[in-house]
LUMPA-383216 format. One record per residue (C-alpha): x, y, z; residue number from 1; residue in three letters. Coordinates in pm, whole numbers. Layout:
N
     xx     yy     zz   k   r
      X      Y      Z NUM ALA
...
This chain:
98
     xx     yy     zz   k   r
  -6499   4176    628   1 UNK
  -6687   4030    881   2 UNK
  -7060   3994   1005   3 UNK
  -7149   4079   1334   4 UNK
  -7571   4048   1399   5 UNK
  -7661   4065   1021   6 UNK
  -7439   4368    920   7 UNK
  -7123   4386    782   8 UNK
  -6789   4486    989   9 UNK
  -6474   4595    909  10 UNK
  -6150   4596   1121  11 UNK
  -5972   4935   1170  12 UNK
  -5726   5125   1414  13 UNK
  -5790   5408   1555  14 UNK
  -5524   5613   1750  15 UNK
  -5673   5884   2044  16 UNK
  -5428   6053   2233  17 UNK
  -5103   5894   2089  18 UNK
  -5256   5546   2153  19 UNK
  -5347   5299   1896  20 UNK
  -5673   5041   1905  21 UNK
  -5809   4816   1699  22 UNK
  -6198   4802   1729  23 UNK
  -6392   4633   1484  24 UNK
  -6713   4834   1354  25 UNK
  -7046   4785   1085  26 UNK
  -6917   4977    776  27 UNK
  -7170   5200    729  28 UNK
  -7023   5374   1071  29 UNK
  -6645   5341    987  30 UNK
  -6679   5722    837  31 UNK
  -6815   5867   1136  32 UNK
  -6626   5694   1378  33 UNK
  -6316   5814   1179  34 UNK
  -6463   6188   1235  35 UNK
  -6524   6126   1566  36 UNK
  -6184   6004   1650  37 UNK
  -6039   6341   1454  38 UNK
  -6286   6562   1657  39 UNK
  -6096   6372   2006  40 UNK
  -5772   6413   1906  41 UNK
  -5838   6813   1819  42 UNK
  -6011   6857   2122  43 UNK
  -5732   6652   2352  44 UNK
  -5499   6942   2147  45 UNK
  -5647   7239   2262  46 UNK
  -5673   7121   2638  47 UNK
  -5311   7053   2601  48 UNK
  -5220   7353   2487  49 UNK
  -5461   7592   2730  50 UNK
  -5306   7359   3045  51 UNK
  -4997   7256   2952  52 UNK
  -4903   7142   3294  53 UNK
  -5146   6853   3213  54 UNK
  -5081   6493   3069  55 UNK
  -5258   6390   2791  56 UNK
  -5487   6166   3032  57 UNK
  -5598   6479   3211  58 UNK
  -5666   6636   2843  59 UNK
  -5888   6312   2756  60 UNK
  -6049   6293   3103  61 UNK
  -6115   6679   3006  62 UNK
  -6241   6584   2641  63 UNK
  -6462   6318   2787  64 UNK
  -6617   6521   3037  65 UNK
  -6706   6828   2820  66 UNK
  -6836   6556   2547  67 UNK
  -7058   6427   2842  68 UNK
  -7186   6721   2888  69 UNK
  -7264   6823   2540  70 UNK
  -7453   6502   2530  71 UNK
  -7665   6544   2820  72 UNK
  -7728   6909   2664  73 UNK
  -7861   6763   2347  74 UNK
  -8033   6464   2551  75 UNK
  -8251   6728   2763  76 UNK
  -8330   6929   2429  77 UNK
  -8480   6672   2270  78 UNK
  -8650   6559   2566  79 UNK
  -8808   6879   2617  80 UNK
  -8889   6906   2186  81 UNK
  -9087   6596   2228  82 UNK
  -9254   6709   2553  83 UNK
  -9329   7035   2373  84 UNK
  -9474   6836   2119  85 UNK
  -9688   6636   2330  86 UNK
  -9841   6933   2534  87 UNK
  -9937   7074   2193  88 UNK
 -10107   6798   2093  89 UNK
 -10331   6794   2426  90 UNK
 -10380   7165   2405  91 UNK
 -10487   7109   2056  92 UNK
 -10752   6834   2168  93 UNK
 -10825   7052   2446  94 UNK
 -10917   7332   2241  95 UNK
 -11093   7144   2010  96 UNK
 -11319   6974   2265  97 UNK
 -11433   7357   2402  98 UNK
């Protein structure tokens, strides 16, 4: 165990798409990143098996991609929660000043 910036890290391996890598990471995020890596490998699966004329870098390329995606999705909904949030709060001072 290790300490990187105050927290403490733990060496693992990881394999995603039949490869192996060693990444060191804080503890506290060695469950998720675990999870994450599962969720990869399913994903770089089912690609696989809907175009099986691909390789598996195509599949990952394809994983990454729709990951990207899923990411900016989320990114723009919570940009627009907290816009929504701050045009209530100026309607509400609005209406209040009337």
């Amino acid at each position: 165990m290790d300490k990187k910036e105050g927290q403490a890290t733990t060496q693992i391996k990881i394999t995603i798409a039949g490869r192996t890598y060693p990444l060191q990471v804080n503890i506290e995020d060695e469950v998720t990143m675990r999870k994450i890596v599962k969720d990869i490998n399913e994903d770089i699966n089912k690609f696989q098996m809907m175009y099986q004329d691909k390789d598996k870098q195509d599949c990952l390329a394809m994983v990454a991609l729709s990951n990207a995606v899923d990411l900016q999705k989320l990114s723009n909904s919570t940009q627009t929660d907290i816009l929504s949030k701050k045009l209530s709060d100026i309607e509400v001072l609005l209406d209040s000043s009337l």
